[in-house]
N, CA, C and O of each residue as an XYZ file, in Angstrom:
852
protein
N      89.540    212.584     73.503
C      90.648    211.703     73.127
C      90.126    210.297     72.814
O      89.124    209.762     73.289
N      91.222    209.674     71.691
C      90.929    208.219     71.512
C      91.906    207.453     71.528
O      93.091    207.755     71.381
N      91.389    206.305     71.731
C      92.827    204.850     71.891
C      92.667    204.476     71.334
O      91.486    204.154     71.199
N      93.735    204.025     70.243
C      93.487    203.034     69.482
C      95.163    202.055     70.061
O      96.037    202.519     70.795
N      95.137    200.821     69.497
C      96.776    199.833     70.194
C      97.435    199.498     69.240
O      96.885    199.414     68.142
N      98.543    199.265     69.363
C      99.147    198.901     68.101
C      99.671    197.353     69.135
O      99.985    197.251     70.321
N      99.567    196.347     68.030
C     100.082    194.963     68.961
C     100.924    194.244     67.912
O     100.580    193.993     66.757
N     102.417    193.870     68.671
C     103.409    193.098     68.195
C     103.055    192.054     68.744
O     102.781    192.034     69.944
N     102.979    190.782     67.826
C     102.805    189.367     67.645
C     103.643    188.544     67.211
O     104.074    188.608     66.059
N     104.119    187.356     68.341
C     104.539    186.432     68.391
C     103.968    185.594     68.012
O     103.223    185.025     68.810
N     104.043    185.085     66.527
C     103.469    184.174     65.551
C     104.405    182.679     65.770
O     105.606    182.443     65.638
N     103.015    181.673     66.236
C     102.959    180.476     66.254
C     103.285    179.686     65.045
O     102.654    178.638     64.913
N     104.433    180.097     63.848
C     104.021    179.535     62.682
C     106.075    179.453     62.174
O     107.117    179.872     62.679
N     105.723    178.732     61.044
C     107.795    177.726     61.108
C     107.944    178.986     60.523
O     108.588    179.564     61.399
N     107.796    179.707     59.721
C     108.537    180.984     59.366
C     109.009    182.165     60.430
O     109.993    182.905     60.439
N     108.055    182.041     61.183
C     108.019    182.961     62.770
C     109.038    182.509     63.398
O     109.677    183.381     63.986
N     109.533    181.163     63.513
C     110.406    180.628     64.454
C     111.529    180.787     63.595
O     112.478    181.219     64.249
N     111.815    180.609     62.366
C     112.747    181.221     61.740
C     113.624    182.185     61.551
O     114.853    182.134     61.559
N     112.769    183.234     61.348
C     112.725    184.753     61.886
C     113.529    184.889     62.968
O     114.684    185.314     62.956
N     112.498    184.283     64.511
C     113.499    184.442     65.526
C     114.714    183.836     65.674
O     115.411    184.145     66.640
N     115.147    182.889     64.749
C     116.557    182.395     65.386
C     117.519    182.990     64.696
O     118.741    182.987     64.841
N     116.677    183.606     63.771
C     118.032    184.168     62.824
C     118.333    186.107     63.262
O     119.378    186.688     62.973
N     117.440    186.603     63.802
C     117.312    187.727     64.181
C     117.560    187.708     65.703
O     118.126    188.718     66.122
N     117.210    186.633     66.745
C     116.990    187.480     67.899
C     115.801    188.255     68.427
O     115.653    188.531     69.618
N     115.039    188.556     67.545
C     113.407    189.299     67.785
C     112.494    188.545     67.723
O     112.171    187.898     66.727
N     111.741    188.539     69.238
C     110.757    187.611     69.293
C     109.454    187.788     68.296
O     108.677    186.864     68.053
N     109.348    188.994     67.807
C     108.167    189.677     67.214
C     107.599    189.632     65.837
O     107.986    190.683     65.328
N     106.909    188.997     64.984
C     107.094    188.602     63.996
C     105.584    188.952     62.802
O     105.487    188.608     61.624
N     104.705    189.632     63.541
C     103.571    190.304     63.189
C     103.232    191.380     63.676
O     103.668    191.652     64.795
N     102.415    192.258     63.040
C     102.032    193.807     63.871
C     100.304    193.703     63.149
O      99.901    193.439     62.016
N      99.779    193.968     64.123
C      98.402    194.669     63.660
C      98.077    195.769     64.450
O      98.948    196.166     65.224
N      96.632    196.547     64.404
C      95.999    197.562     64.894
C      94.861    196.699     65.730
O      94.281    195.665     65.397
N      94.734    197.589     67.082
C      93.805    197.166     67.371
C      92.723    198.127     68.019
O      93.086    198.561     69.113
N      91.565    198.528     67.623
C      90.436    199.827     68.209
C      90.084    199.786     69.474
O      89.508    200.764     69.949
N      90.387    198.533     70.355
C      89.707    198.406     71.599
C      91.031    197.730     72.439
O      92.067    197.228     72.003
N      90.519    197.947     73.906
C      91.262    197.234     74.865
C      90.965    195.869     74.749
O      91.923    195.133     74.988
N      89.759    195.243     74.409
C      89.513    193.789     74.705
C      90.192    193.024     73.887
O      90.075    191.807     74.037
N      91.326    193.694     72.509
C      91.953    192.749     71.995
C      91.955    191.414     71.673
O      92.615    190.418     71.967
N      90.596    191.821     70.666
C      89.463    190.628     70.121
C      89.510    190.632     68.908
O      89.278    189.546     68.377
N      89.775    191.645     68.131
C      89.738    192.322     67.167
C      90.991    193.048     65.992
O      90.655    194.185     65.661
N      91.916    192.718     65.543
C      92.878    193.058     64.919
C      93.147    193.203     63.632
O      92.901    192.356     62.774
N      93.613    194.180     63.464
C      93.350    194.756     61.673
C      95.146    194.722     61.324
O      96.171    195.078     61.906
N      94.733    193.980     59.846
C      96.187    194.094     59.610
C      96.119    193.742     58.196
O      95.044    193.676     57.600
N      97.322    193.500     57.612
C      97.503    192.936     55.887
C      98.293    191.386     55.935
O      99.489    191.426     55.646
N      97.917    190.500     56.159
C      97.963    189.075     56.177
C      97.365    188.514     55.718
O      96.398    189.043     55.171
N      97.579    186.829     55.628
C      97.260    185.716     54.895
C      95.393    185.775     55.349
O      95.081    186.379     56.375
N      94.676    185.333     54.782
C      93.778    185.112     55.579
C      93.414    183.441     56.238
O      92.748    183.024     57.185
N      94.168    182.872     55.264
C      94.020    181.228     55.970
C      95.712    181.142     55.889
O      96.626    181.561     55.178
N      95.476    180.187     57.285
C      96.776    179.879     57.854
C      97.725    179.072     57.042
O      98.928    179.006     57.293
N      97.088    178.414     55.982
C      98.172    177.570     55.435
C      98.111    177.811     54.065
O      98.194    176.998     53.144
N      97.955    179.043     54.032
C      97.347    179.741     52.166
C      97.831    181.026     52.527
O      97.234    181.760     53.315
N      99.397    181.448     51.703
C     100.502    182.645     52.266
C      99.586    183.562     50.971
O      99.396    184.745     51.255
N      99.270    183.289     50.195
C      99.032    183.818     48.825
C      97.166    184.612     48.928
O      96.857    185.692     48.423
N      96.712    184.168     49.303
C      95.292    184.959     49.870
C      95.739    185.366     50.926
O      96.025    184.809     51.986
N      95.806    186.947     50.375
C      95.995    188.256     51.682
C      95.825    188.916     50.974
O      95.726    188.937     49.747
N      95.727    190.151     52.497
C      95.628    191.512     51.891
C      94.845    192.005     53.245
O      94.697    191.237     54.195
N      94.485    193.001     53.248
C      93.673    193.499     54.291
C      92.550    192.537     55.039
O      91.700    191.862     54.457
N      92.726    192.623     56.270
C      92.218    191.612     56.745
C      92.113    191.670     58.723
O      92.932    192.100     59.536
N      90.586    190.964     58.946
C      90.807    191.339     59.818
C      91.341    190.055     60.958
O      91.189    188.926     60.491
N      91.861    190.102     62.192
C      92.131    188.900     62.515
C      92.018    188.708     64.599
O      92.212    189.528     65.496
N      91.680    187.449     64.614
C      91.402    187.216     66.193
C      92.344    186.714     67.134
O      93.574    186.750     67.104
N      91.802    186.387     67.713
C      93.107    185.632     69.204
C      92.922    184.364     68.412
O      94.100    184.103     68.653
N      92.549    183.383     67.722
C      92.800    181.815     67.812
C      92.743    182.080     65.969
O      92.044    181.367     65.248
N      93.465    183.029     65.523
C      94.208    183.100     64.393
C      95.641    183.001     64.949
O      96.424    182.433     64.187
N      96.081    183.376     65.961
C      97.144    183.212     67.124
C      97.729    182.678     67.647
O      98.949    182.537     67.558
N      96.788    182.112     68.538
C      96.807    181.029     68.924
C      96.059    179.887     68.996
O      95.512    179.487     70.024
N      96.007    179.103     67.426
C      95.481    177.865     66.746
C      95.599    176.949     67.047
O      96.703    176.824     67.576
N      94.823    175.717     67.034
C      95.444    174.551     67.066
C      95.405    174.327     68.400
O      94.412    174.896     68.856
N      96.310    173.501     69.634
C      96.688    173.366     70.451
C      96.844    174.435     71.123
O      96.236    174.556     72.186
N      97.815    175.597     70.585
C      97.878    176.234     71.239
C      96.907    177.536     71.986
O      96.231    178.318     71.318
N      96.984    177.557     73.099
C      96.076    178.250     74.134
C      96.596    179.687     74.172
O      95.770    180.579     74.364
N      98.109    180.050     73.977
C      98.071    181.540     73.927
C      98.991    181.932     73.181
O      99.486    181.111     72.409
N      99.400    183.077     73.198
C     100.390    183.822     71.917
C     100.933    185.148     72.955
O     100.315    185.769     73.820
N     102.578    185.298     72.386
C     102.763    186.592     72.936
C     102.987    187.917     72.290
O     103.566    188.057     71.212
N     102.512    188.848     72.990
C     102.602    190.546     72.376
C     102.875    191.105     73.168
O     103.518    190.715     74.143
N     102.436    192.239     72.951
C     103.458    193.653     73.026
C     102.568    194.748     72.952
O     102.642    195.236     71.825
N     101.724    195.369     73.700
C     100.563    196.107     73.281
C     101.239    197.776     73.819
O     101.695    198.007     74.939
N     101.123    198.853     72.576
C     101.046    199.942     72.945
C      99.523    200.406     72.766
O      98.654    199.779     72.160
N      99.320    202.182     73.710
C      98.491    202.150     73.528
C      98.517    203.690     73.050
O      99.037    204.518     73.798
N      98.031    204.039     71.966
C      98.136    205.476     71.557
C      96.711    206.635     71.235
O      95.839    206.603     70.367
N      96.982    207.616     72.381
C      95.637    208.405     72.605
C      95.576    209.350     71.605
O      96.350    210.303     71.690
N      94.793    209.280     70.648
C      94.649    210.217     69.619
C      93.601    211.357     70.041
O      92.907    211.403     71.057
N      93.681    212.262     68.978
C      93.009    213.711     69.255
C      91.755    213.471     68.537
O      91.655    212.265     68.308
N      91.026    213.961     68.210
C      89.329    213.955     67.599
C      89.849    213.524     65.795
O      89.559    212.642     64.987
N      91.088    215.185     65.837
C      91.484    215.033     64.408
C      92.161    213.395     63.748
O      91.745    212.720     62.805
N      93.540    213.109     64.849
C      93.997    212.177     64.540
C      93.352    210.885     64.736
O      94.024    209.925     64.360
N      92.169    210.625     65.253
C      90.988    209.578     65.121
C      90.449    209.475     63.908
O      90.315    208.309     63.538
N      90.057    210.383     63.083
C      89.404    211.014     61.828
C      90.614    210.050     60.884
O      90.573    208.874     60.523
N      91.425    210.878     60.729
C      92.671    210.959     59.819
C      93.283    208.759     59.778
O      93.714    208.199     58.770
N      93.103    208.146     61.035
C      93.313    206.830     60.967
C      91.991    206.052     60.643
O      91.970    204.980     60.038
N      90.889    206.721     61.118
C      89.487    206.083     60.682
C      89.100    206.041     58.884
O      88.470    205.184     58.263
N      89.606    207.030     58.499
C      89.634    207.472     56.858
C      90.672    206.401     56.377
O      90.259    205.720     55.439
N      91.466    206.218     56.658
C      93.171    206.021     56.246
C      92.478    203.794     56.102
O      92.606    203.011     55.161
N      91.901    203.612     57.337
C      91.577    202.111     57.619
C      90.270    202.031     56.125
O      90.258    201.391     55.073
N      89.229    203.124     56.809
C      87.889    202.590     55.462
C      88.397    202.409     54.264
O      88.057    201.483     53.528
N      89.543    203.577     53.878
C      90.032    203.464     52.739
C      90.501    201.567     52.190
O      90.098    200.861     51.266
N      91.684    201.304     53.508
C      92.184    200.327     53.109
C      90.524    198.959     52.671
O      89.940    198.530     51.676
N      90.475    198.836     53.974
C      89.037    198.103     53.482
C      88.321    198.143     52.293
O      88.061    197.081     51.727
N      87.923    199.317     51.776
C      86.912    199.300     51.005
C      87.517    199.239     49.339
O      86.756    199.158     48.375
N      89.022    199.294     49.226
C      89.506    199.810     48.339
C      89.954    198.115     47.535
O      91.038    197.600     47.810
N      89.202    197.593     46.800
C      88.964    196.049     46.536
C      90.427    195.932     45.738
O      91.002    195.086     46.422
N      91.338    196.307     44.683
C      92.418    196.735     44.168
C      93.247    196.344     44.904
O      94.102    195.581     44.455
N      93.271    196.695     46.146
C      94.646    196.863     47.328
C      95.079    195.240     47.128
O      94.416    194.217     46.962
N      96.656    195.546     47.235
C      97.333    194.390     47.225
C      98.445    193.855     48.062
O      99.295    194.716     48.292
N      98.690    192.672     48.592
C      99.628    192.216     50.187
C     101.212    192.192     49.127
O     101.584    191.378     48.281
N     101.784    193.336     49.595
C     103.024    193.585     49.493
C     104.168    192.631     49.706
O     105.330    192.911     50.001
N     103.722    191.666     49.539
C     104.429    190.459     49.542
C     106.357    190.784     49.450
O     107.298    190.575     50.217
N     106.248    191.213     48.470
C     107.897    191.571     47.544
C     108.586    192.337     49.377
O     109.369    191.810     50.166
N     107.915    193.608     49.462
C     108.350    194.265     50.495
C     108.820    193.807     51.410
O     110.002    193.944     51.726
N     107.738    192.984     52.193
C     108.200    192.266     53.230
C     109.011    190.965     53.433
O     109.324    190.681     54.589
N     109.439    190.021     52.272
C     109.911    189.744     51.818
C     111.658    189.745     52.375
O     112.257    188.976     53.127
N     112.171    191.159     51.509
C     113.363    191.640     51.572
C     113.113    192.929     52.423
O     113.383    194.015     51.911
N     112.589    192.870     53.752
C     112.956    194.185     54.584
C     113.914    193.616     55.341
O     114.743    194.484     55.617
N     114.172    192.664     55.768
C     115.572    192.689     56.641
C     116.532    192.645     55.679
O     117.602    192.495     56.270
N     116.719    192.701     54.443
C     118.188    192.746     53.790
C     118.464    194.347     52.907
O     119.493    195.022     52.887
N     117.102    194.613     52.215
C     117.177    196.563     52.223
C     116.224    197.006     52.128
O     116.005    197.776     51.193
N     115.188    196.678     53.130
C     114.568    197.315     53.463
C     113.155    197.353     53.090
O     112.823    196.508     52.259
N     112.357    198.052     53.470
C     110.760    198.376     52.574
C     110.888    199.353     51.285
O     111.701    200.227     50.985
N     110.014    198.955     50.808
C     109.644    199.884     49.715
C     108.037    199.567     49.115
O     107.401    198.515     49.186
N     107.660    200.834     48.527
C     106.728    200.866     48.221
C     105.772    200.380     47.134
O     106.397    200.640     46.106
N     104.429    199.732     46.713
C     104.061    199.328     45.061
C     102.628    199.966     45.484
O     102.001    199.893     46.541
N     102.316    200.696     44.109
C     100.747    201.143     43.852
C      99.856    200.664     44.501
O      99.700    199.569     43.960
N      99.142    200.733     45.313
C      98.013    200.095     46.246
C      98.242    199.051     46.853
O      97.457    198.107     46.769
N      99.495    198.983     47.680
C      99.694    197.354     47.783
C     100.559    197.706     49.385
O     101.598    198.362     49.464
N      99.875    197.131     50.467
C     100.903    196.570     51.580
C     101.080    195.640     52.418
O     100.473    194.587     52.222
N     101.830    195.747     53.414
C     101.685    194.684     54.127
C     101.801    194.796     55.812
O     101.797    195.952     56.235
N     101.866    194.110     56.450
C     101.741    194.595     57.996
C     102.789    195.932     58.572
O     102.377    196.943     59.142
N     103.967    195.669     58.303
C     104.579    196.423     58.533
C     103.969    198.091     57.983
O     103.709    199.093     58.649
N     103.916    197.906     56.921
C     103.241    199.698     56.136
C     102.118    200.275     56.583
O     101.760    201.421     56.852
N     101.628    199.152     56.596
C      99.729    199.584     56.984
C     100.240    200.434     58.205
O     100.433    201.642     58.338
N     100.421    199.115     59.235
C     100.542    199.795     60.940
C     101.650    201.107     61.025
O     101.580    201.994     61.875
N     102.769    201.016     59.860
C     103.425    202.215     60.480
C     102.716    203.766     59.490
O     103.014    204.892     59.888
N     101.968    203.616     58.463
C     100.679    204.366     57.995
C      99.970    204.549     59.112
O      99.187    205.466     58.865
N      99.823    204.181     60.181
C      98.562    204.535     60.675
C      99.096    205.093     62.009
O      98.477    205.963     62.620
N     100.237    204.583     62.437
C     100.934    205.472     63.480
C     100.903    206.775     63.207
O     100.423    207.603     63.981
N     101.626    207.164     61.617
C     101.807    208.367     60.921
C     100.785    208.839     61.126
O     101.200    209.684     61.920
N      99.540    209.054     61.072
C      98.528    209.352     60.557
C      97.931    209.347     62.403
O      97.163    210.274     62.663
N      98.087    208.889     62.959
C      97.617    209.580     64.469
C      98.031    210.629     65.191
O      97.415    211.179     66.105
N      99.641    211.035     64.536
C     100.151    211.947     65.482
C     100.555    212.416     65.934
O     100.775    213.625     66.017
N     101.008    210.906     66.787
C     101.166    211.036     68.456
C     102.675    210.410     68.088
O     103.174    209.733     68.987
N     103.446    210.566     66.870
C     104.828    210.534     67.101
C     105.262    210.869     65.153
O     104.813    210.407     64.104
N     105.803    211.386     65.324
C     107.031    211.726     64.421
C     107.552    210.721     63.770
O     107.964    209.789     64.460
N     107.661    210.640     62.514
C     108.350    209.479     61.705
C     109.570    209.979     61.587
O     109.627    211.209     61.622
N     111.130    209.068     61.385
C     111.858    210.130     61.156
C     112.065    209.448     59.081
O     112.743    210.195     58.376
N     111.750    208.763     58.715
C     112.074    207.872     57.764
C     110.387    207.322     57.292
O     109.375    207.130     57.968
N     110.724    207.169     55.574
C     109.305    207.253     55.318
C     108.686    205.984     55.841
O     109.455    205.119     56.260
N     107.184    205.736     55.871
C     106.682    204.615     56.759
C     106.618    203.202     56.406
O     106.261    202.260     57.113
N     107.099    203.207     54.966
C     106.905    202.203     54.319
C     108.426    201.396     54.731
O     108.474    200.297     54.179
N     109.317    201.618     55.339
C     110.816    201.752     56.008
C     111.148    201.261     57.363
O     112.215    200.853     57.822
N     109.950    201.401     57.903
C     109.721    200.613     59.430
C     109.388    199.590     59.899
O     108.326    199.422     60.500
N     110.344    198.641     59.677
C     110.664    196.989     60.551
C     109.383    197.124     61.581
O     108.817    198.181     61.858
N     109.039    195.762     62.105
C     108.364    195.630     63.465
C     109.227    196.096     64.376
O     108.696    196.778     65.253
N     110.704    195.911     64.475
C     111.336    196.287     65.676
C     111.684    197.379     65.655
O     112.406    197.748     66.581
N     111.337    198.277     64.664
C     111.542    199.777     64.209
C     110.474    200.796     65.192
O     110.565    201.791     65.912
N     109.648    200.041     64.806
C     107.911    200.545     65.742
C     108.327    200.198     66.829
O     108.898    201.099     67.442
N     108.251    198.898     67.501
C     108.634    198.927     68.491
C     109.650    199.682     69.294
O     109.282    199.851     70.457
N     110.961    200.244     68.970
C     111.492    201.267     69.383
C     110.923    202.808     69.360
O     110.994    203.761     70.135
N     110.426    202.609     68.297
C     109.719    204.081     68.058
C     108.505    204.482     69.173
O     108.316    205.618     69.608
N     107.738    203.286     69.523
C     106.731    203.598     70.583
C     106.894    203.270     71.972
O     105.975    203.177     72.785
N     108.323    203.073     72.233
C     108.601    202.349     73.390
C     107.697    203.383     74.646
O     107.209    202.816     75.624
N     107.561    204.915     74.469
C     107.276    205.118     76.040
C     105.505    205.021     75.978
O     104.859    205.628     76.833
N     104.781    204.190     74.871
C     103.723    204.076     74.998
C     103.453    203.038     75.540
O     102.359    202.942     76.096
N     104.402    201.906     75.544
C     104.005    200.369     75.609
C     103.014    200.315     76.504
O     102.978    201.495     76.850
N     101.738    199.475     77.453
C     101.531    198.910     78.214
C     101.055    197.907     78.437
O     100.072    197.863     79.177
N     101.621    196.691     77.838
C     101.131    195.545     78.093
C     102.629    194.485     77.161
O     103.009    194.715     76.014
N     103.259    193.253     78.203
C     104.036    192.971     77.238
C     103.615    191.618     78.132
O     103.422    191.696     79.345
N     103.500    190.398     77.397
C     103.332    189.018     77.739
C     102.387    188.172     77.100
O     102.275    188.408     75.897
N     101.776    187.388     77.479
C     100.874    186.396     76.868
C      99.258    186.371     76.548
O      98.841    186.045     77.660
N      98.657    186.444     76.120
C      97.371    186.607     75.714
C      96.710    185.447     75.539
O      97.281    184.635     74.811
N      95.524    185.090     76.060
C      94.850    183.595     76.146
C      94.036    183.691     75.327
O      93.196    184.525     75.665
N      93.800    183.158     74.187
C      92.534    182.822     73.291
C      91.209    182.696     73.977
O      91.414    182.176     75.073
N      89.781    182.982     73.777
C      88.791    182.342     74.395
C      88.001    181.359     74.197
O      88.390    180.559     73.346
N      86.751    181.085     74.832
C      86.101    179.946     74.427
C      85.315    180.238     73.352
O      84.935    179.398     72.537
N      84.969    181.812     73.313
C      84.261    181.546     71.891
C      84.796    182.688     70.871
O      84.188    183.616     70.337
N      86.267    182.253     70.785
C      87.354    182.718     69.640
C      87.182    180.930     68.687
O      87.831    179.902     68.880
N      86.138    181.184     67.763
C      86.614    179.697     66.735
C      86.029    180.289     65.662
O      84.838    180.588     65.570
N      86.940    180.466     64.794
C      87.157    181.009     63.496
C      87.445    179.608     62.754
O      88.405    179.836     62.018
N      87.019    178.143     62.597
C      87.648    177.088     62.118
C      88.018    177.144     60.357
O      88.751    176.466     59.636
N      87.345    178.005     60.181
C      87.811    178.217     58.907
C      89.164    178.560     58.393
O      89.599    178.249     57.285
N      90.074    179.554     59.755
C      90.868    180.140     59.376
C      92.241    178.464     59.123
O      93.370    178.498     58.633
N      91.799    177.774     59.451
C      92.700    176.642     59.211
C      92.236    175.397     58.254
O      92.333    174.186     58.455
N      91.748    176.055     57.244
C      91.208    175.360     56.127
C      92.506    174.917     54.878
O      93.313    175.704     54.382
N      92.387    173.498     54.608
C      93.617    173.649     53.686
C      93.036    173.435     52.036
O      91.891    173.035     51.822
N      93.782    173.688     51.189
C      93.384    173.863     49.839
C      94.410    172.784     49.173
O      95.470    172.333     49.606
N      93.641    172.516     47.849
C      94.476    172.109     46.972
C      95.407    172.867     45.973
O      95.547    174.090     45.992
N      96.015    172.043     45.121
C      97.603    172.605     44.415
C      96.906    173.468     43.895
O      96.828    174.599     44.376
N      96.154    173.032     42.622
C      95.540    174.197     42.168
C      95.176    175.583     42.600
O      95.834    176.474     42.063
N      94.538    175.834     43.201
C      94.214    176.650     43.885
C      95.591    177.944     44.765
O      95.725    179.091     45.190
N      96.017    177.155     44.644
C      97.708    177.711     45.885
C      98.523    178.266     44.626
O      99.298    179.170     44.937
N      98.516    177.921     43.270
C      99.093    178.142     41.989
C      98.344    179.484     41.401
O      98.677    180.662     41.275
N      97.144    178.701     41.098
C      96.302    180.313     40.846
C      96.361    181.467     41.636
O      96.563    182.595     41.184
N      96.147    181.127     43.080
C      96.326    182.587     43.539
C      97.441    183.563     43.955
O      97.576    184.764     44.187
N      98.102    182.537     43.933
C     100.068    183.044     43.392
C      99.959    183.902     42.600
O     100.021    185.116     42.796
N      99.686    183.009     41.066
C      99.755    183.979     40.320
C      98.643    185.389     40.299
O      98.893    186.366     39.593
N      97.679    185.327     40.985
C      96.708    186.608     40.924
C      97.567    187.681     41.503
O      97.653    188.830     41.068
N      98.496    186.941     43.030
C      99.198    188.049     43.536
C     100.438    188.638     42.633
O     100.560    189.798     42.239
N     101.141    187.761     42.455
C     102.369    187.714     42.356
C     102.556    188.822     40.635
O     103.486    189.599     40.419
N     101.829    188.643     40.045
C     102.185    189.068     38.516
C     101.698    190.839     38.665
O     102.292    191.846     38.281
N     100.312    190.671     39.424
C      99.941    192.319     39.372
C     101.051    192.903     40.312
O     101.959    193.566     39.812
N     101.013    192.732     41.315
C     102.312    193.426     42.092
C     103.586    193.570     41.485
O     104.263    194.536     41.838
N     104.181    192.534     40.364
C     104.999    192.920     39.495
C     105.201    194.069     38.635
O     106.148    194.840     38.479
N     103.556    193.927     37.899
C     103.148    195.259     36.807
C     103.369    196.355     37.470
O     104.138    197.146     36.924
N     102.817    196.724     38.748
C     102.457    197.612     39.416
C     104.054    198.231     40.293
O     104.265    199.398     40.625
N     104.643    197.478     40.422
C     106.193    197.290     40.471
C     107.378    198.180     39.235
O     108.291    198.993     39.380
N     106.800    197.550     38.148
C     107.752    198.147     37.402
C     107.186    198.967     36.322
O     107.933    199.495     35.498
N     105.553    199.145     36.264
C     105.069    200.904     35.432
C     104.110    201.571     36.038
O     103.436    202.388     35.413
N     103.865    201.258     37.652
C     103.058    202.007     38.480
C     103.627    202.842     39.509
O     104.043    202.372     40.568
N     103.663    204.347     39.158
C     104.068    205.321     40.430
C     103.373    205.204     41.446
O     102.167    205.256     41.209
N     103.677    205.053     42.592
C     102.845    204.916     44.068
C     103.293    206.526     44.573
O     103.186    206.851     45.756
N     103.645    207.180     43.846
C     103.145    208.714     44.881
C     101.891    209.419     45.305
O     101.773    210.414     46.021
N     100.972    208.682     44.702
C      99.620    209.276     45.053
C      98.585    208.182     46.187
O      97.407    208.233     46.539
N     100.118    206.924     46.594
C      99.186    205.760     47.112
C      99.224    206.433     48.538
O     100.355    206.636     48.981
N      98.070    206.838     49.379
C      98.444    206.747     51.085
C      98.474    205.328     51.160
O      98.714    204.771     52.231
């Protein structure tokens, strides 16, 4: 058998706090995580904190988290024991995402999932899809609705009798990623808009995603 975690994140950031006042759900990110030491987190996000437009697969730490001032962040850790096969089947499913340079942060999706929902574009996702792709793909629970369809608080109900761990997580002393809080100019924030924003369009309105895992 293998563990891999799935962790709901309480994001330190004005859209996060947004989120919660208008929803009620403290939870506002999901990644994967391969280990207990929860050092390590795989997901489809920004990769710099103040640059929404560079993303996509990506991997991310505790003081991507909790930045800045702040010393900790809260989650939600399940933990799900996979079989030899369903280790295989999420290990394939992740290299893929990684290696697959094309893949694109589903921006549109996540976007409008609290008003109808997820949906799918040709090589393209975002936290929510990835992590509930990779639930699918372990196992160890039944989808009832396709995966691209599952809210954070969707998963979270869905894995409730796995949970074990719900509270605060402390960054360490040698979590410094300083890069991840690098700021850019206009330029730059314009261009890569448009790199995202136009292909996910194309791919939107003459690309079938039935062949995308």
């Amino acid at each position: 058998m293998k563990d891999i975690y799935i962790v709901l994140i309480k994001a330190h950031t004005g859209l996060g706090s947004i989120a919660r006042r208008l929803t009620g759900y403290p939870y506002t990110h999901i990644a994967v995580s391969l280990d207990r030491s929860m050092t390590d987190f795989i997901s489809y996000s920004r990769r710099y904190h103040y640059f929404p437009f560079d993303a996509g697969y990506t991997h991310e730490y505790r003081d991507y988290y909790a930045f800045g001032s702040y010393e900790r962040f809260g989650a939600k850790v399940f933990r799900l024991r996979l079989s030899e096969e369903g280790y295989a089947e999420v290990m394939d499913f992740i290299r893929n995402c990684e290696n697959d340079k094309a893949q694109l942060f589903n921006i549109f999706s996540m976007a409008t999932m609290p008003v109808i929902g997820g949906f799918r574009i040709y090589r393209a996702n975002n936290c929510m899809s990835f992590t509930a792709r990779v639930i699918e793909k372990s196992g160890c629970v039944r989808l009832e609705k396709p995966y691209y369809r599952y809210s954070i608080k969707d998963m979270d109900l869905l894995l409730g009798k796995f949970a074990v761990f719900e509270g605060s997580i402390r960054k360490r002393r040698q979590d410094s990623h300083g890069d991840y809080m690098r700021s850019f100019g206009p330029l730059k924030f314009f261009s890569d808009m448009a790199k995202l924003v136009f292909p996910l369009t194309f791919r939107l309105i003459f690309r079938r995603p039935e062949n995308m895992d």
